[in-house]
N, C-alpha and C positions, 0 to 999 in steps of 0.2 A: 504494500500500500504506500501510495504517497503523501509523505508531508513535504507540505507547500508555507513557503517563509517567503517575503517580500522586502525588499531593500529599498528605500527612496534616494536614491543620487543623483548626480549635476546640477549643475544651473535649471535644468526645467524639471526637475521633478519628475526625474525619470523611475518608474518601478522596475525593479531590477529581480528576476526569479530564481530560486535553490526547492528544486525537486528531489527531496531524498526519499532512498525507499529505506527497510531495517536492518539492511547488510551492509550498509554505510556507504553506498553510490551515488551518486546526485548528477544532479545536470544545472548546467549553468545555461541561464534563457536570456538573453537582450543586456549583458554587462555594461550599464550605464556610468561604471564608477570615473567619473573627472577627474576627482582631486585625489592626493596622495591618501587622506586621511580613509575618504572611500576606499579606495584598493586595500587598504589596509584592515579594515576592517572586513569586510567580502573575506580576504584572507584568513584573518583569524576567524571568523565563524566557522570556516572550511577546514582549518587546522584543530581549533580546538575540541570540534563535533570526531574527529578521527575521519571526516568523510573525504571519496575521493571520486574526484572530477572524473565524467566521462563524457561526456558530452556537451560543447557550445552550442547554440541553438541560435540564431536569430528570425523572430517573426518579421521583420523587415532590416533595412539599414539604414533610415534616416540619422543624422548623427548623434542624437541621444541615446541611441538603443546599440550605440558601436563603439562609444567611448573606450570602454572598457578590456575589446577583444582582444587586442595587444596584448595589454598585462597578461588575461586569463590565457592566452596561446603561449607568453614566456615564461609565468607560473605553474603551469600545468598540461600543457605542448598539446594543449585541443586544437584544432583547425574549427574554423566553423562552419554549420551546417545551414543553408539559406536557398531560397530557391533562385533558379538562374536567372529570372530578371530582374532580382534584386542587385546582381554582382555592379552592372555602372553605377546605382546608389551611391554604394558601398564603394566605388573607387574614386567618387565623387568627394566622399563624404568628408577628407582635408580638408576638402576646396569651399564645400559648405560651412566647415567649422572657422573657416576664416571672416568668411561672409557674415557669420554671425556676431562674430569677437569674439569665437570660441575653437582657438589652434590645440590639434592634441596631433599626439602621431598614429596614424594609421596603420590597423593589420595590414600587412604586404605578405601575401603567401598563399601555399594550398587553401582551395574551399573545395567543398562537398553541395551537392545539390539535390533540393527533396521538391517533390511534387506531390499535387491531390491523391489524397489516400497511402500514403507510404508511413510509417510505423516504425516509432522507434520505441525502441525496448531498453526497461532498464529491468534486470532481473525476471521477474512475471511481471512488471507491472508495464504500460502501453499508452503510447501516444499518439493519437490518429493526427495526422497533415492535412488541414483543410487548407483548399487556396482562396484566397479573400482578399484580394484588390480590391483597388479604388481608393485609400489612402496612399499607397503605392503601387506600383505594376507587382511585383510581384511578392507582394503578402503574404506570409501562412499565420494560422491559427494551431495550438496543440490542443486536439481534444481529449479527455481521458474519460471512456465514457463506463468504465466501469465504479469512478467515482466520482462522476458527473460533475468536469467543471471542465473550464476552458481557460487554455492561456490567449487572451486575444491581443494580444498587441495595441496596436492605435486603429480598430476597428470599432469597437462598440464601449461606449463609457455608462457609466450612472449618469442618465439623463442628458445623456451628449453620445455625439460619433466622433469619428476621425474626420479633422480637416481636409481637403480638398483643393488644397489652393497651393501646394507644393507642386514644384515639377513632377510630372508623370501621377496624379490624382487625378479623381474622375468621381462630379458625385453620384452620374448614377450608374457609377460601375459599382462604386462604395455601398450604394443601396441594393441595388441587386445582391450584392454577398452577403448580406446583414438578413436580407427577406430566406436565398435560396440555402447558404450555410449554415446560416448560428441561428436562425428562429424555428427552422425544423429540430433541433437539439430539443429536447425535453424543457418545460416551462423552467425546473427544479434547479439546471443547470446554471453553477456560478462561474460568474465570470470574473478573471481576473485581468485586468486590463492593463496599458504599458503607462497609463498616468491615472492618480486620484483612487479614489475607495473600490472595492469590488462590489458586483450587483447580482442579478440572475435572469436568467432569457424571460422569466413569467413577469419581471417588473418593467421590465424597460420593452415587453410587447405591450404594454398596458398602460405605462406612466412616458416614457422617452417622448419630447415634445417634435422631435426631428423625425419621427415615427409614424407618428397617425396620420392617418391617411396619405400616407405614399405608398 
């Protein structure tokens, strides 16, 4: 089974995930750590729990949700896993962080690449690959449906979506995923998203004001 722990790092308030199961494996999801004080910590939670890193994961690569993958790739020699239209994001993502006034150094190296439906395993326990653009071209979500919650990225928030107005967004590609992905998922399913409080698919079909009636 998973326990799921959430980190809030950078300048934007980025949540940052640690999926461990009880053999002391974990995954590292969207390492948003900026500062040194973050890296630092992400570290010692990871040292002092005994657990050990198998997998980087990112749901997309805008430069909040990448900050981090350096460290965790020379900390713990993960490449990351993203899907392929994510990679010019992600080779973009220097050139973003300058644009913002926020310079970090960029993974430069191996990546891995996942598609709709592909499944990553940690022990028994499973992660299904949803693809869910329209805040980015190529978006995933991790589902784990046998404990019914979703890692969504910057797809679906408490009472908000994903922006749209970055390069390569689209909002009604962003709605189309939101209606044909994550609201077929059972009402009960929580969501854990890439900024702010987690919610669940049956509040935000019901309350989400971006929602109704689209």
């Amino acid at each position: 089974m998973f326990t799921v722990l959430s980190f809030t790092f950078g300048p934007l308030a980025e949540n940052t995930w640690i999926l461990r199961n009880e053999s002391g494996d974990c995954l590292i999801i969207d390492p948003g750590c900026y500062f040194g004080n973050e890296r630092r910590e992400l570290s010692d939670y990871i040292t002092e729990n005994g657990l050990t890193p198998k997998y980087l994961l990112n749901t997309h690569c805008h430069l909040d949700h990448v900050f981090g993958n350096k460290f965790v790739f020379e900390t713990w020699k993960l490449e990351p896993w993203l899907h392929a239209l994510e990679q010019p994001v992600l080779e973009n993502a220097a050139i973003a962080g300058l644009q913002w006034g926020l310079p970090f150094d960029n993974y430069k190296g191996p990546l891995h690449f996942l598609r709709e439906g592909d499944t990553i395993r940690l022990g028994t326990d499973e992660l299904k690959v949803l693809f869910t653009p329209g805040h980015s071209p190529g978006h995933i979500c991790f589902y784990c449906q046998a404990q019914q919650f979703l890692i969504g990225g910057d797809v679906l928030f408490k009472m908000g979506i994903g922006r749209t107005d970055l390069p390569g967004g689209h909002f009604d590609t962003l709605m189309n995923s939101i209606r044909t992905r994550l609201f077929v998922l059972p009402d009960k399913t929580i969501v854990y998203p890439g900024h702010g409080e987690f919610t669940d698919i049956g509040f935000e079909k019901t309350h989400n004001p971006f929602l109704q009636g689209n």
